[in-house]
BAVEXMI-207315 format. One line per 2 residues: number of its first residue (from 1); their letters; for each residue y, z, x of C-alpha. Coordinates in steps of 0.05 Angstrom, whole numbers. Each point is the difference from the previous one (the first is absolute). Layout:
N
NUM> a> Y/Z/X ~ ...
***
This chain:
86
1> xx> 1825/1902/1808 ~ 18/73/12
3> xx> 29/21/66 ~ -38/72/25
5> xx> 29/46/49 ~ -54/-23/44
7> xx> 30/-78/-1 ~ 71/30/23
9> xx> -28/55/53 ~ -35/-68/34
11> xx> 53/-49/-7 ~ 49/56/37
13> xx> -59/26/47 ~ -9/-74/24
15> xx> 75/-21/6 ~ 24/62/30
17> xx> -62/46/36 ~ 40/63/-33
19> xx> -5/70/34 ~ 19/21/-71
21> xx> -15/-24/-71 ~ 9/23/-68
23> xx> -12/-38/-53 ~ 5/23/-77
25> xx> -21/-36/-60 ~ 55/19/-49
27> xx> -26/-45/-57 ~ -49/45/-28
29> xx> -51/-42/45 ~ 11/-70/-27
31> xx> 31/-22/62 ~ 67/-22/-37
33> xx> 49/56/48 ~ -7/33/69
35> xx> 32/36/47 ~ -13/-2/74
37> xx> 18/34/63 ~ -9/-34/74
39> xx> 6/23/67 ~ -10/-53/42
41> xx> 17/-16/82 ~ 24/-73/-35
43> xx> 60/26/-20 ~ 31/19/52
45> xx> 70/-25/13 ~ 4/-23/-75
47> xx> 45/16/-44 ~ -19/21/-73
49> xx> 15/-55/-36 ~ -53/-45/46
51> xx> -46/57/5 ~ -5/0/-84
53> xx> -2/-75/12 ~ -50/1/39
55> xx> -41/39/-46 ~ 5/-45/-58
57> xx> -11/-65/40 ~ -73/43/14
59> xx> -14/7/-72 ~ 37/-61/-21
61> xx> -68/-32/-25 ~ -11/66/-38
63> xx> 66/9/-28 ~ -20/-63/-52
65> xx> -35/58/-33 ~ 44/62/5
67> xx> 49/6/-37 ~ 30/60/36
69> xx> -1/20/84 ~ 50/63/20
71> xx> -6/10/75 ~ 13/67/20
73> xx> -6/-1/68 ~ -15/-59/51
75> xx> 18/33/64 ~ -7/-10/76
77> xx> -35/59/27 ~ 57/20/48
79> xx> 46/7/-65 ~ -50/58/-26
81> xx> 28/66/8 ~ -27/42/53
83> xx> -63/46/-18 ~ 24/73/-20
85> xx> -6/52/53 ~ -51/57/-6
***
């Protein structure tokens, strides 16, 4: 069974209630690779390595079928850089 972008954006949206995600199929849409981006309150006070844990344990009954995951960005929103000014 294929894995869509869709399967990924709910299996983050559920675990984590983002304020930001991004999620790119880079397969060529067979669901084989993807790269993600999350912004999400649970981080806070984690480091990276169990913030990137945290993201595979998510998708760990997805990752059975892909082959590759790069996270960009998982992110606590107070580790966002401050909006430009105008």
């Amino acid at each position: 069974m294929a894995v869509t972008k869709t399967d990924v954006e709910a299996a983050l949206t559920s675990k984590f209630n983002p304020s930001h995600l991004q999620v790119v199929d880079t397969s060529g849409g067979c669901g084989a690779s993807f790269e993600v981006e999350v912004v999400s309150e649970k981080f806070e006070g984690k480091r990276l390595l169990e913030r990137h844990r945290m993201v595979n344990a998510a998708l760990a009954e997805l990752m059975q079928s892909i082959h590759a995951l790069s996270i960009k960005k998982a992110l606590a929103p107070s580790q966002l850089p401050p909006p430009a000014a105008v």
